[in-house]
C-alpha positions in Angstrom: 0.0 0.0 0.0 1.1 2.9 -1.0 0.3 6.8 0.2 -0.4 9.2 -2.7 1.1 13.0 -1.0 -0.8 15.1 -3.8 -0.9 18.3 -1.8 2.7 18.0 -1.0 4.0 17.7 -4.4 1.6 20.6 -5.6 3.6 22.2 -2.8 7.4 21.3 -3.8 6.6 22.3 -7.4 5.0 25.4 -6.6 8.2 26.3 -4.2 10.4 25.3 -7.5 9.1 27.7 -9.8 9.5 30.7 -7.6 12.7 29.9 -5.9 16.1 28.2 -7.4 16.5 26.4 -4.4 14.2 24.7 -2.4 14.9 22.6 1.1 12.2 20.2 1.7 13.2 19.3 5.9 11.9 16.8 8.0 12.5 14.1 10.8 14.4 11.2 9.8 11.8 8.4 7.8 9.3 11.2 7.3 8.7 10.5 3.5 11.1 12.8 2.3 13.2 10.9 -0.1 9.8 9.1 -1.4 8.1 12.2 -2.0 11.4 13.4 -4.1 11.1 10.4 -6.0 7.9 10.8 -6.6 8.1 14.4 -7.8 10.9 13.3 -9.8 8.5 10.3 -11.6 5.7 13.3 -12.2 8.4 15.8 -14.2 8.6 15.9 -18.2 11.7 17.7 -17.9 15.5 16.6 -16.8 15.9 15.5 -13.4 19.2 14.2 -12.0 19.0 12.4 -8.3 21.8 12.6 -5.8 21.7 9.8 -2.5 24.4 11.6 -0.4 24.3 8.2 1.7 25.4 6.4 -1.0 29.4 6.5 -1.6 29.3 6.4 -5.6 27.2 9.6 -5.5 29.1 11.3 -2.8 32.4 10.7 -5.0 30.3 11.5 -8.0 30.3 15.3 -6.4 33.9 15.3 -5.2 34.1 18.2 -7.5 31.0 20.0 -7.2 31.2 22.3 -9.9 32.5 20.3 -12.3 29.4 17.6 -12.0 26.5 20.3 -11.4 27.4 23.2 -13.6 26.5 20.8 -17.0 23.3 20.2 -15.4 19.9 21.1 -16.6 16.0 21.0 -15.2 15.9 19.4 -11.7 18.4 18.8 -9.4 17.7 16.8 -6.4 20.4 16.2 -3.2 19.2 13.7 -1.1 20.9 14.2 2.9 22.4 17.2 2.0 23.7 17.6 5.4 26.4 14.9 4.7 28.1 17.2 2.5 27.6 20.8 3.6 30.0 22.3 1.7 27.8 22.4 -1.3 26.1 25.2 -0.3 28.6 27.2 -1.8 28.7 26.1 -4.8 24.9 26.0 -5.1 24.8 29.6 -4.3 26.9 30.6 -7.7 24.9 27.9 -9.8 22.3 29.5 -8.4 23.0 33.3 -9.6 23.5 31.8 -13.1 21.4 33.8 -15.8 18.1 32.3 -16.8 18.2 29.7 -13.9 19.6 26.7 -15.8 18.8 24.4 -13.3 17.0 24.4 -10.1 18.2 22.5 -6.6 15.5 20.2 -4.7 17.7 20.1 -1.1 16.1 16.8 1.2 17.9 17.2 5.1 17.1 16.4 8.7 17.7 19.6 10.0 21.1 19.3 11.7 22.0 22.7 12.5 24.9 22.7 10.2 22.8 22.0 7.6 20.5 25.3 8.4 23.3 27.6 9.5 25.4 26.4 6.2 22.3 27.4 3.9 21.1 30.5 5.5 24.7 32.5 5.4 25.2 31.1 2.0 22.0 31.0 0.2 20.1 34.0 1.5 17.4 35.4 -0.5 17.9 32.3 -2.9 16.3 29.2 -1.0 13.1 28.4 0.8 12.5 25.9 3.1 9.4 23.4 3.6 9.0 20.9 6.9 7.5 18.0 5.7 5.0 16.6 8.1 4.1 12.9 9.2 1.0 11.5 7.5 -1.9 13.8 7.8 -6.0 13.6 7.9 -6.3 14.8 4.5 -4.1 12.3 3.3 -5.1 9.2 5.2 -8.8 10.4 5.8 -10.7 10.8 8.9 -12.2 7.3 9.1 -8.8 6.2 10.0 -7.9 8.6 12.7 -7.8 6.3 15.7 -5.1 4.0 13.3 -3.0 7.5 12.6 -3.2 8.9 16.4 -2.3 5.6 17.9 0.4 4.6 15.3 1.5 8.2 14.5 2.6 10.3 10.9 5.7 8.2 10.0 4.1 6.3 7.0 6.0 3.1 7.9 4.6 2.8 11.3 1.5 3.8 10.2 1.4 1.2 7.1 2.2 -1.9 9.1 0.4 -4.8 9.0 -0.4 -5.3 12.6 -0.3 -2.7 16.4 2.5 -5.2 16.8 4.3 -5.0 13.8 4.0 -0.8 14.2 5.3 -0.3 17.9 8.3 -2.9 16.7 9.2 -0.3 13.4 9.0 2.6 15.9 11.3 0.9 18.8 13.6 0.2 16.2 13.2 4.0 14.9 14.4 5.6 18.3 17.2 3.3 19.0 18.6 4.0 15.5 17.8 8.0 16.0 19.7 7.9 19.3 22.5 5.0 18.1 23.2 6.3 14.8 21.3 9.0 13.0 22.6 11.7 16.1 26.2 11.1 16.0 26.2 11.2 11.8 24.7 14.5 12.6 27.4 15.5 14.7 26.1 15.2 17.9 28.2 14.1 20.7 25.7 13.5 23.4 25.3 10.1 24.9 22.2 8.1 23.6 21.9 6.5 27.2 21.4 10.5 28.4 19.3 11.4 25.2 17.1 8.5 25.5 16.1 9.0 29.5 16.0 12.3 28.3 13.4 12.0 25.5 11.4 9.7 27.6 11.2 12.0 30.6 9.8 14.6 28.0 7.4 12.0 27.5 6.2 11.8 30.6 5.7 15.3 30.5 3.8 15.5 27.3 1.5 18.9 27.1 3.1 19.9 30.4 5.0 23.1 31.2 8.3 22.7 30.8 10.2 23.5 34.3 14.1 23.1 32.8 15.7 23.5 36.7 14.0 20.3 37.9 14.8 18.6 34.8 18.1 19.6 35.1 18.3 18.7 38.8 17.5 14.4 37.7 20.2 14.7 35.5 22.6 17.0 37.5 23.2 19.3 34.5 21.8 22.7 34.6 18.7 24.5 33.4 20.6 25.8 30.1 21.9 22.4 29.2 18.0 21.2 29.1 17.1 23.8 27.1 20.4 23.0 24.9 18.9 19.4 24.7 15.6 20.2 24.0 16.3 22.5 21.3 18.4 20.2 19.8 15.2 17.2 19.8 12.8 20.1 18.4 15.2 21.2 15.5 15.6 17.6 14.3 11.7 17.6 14.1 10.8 15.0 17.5 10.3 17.9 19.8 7.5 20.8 19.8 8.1 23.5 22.1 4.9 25.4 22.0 5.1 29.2 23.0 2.9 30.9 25.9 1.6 33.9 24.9 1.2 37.2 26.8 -1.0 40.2 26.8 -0.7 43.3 29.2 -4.0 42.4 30.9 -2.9 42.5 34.7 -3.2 38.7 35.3 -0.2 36.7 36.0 0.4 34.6 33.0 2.1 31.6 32.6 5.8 32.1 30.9 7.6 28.6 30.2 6.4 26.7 27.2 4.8 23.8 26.8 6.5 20.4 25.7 4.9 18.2 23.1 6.5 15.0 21.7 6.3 15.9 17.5 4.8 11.9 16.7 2.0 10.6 18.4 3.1 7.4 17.8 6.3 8.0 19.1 4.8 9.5 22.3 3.3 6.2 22.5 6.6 3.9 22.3 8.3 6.1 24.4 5.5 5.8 27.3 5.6 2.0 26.7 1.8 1.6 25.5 2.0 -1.4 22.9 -2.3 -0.7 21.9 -5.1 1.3 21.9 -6.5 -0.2 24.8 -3.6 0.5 26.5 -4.3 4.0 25.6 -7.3 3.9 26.2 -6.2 3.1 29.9 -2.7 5.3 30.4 -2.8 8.6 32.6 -1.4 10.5 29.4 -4.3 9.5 27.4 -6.0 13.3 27.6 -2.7 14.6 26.9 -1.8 12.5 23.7 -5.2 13.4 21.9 -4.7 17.0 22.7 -1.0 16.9 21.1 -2.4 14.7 18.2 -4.9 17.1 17.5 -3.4 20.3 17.4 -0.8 19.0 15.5 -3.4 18.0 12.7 -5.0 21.6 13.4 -1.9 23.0 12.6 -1.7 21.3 9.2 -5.0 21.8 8.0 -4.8 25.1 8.8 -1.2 26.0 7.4 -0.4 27.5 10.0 3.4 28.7 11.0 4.6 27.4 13.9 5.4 31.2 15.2 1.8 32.4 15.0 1.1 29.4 17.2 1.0 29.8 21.2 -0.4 28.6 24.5 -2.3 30.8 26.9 -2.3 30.3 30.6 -2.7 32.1 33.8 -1.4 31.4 36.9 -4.7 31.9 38.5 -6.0 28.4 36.2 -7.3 29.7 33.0 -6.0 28.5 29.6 -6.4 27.4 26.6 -4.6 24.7 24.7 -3.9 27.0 21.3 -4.0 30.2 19.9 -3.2 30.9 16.4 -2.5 34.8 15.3 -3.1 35.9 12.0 -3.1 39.9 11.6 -5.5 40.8 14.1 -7.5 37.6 14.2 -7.0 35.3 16.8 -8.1 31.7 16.9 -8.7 29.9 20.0 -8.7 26.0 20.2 -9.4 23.5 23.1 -8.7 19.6 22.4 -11.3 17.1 24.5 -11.4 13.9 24.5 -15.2 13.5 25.4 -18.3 13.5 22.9 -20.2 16.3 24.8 -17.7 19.7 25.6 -19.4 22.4 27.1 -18.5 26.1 27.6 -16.4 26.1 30.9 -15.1 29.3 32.7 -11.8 29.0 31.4 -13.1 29.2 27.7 -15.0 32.5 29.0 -12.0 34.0 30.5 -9.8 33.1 27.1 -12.8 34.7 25.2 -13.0 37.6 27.2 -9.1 38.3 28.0 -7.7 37.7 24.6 -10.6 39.1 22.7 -11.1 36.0 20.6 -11.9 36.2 16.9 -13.6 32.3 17.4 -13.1 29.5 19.9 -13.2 25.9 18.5 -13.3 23.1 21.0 -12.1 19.5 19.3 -14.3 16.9 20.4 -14.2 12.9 20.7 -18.1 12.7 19.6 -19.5 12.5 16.1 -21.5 15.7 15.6 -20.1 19.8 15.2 -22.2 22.4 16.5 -22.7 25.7 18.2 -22.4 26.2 21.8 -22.5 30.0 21.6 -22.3 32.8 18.9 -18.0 32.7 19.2 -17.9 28.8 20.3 -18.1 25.9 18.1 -17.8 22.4 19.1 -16.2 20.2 16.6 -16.0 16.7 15.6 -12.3 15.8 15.4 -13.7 13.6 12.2 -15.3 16.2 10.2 -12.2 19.2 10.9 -11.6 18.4 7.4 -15.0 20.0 6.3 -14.7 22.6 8.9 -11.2 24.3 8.2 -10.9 24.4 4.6 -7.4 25.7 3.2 
């Protein structure tokens, strides 16, 4: 079985006719390098593929120039980031007149990879994060199957809950055991992976970096190194609080998410649904799950995305600003939400454009003229692009 990712190639060839060079970013086993492939099937015009894991390409561009200059149409480097000093030489193939050839970049994110490409490509590349699977791809009749298995289409193809969790296990050992240290990272995976999994535990929880720090006796900063190292290799979300001059005492630290549901899942040790269904973090993994595919369906960028919180217990799990509209969202996992003071105080505070509250149940409606409860199934028909 095979996923078609329509929207996403509309998306890469879209970015490829207005920019020479586009950087398609994402975790590691995302779908990048399939998506490529499968732009590159869907072109009438040249394209030349470069695996920068694979040695015979990698000596292919021992000299750069010399095998990229003759090129013509569509050129794709696959794991750019093992060979970083291309950026330079894409930058002057890039200035060429009349754009001979344009550069489809596939990375993980290291931060070599983006510091090497923003100094040396400014103004001439554009990046795009691929996501994990999405609603719109998969559908919503199989949303239990994507929120329990997560976006990484080769957990979420597997034959059986078994054969999934087993993909995944393998996934975070070879992130931590390999994938890290080719990335240059020098940090234990022992440390990384009780590290990840405490962040786990803490799913949709405010992150408090000093008593993290304190069960690993490393300080505050070095937490915040590590987390921002998980985050930009696409496993970590680190969602924003945001604050208005309203007199309250808000809350400041950001909120923690695991990227992958599923992965949330392997990492809390919960082998099926029914385990889920069961596990203390179950509230907390639907909200993540959800306002991840919110996100998405909305296009959002992950800096007009926040949190809002006060110390005195009002909140609301997302805001997204857009100009001078601002979107409220609260994620439930029941089939009948109601109207709660907190929602009130949100509305009223933050002077909410709407408030949306994702629901467990089958049916969207109205709960008041600013508040609509809806379906997690039909959010698809509810927030069209």
């Amino acid at each position: 079985m095979k996923i078609e990712r329509r929207e996403q190639l509309k998306r890469i060839e879209k970015l490829l006719q207005r920019f020479r060079v586009v950087a398609l970013l994402g975790a590691r086993q995302v779908g990048k390098s399939t998506l490529a492939r499968d732009f590159v099937d869907s072109q009438d015009r040249a394209v030349t593929f470069f695996d920068l894991e694979d040695e015979r390409d990698l000596s292919r561009l021992h000299e750069p120039t010399l095998t990229l200059e003759p090129l013509r149409g569509i050129v794709v480097l696959d794991e750019v980031q093992n060979l970083p000093q291309i950026f330079r030489v894409l930058r002057v193939l890039a200035d060429r007149p009349r754009t001979p050839a344009r550069f489809l970049v596939l990375g993980s994110a290291s931060p070599d990879l983006l510091r090497q490409s923003s100094e040396t490509l400014a103004g001439r590349i554009v990046y795009h994060q691929l996501p994990g699977l999405t609603l719109d791809e998969i559908g919503a009749d199989n949303l239990n199957r994507l929120w329990f298995r997560g976006g990484f289409p080769e957990s979420y193809l597997q034959r059986t809950h078994e054969d999934s969790e087993h993909w995944r296990r393998t996934f975070i050992r070879t992130f931590l055991e390999r994938d890290l240290p080719n990335l240059g990272v020098r940090i234990s995976a022992r440390t990384l992976s009780r590290f990840w999994t405490m962040l786990a535990h803490g799913h949709g929880g405010l992150l408090n970096a000093s008593e993290l720090g304190a069960s690993f006796g490393v300080s505050h900063t070095t937490v915040r190194n590590y987390i921002d190292l998980l985050e930009s290799l696409f496993v970590v979300r680190q969602l924003r609080p945001w604050f208005e001059n309203v007199g309250k005492r808000e809350v400041k630290s950001p909120k923690i998410y695991i990227e992958d549901s599923g992965l949330l899942h392997s990492l809390l040790k919960i082998p099926t649904p029914r385990d889920l269904e069961a596990h203390p973090k179950l509230g907390m993994s639907w909200e993540g799950f959800m306002m991840q595919q919110v996100i998405h369906r909305l296009g959002a960028n992950p800096d007009d995305c926040y949190f809002w919180a006060t110390h005195a217990g009002a909140e609301l799990d997302l805001l997204i600003v857009r100009g001078k509209r601002k979107l409220g969202f609260e994620f439930k996992r029941t089939d009948a939400p109601r109207i709660t003071p907190s929602m009130r105080s949100a509305l009223d505070t933050l002077k909410l454009t709407s408030l949306f509250v994702i629901h467990a149940g089958q049916q969207s409606y109205q709960l008041n003229k600013k508040v609509r409860a809806v379906a997690a199934g039909e959010i698809l028909g509810e927030f069209g692009r």
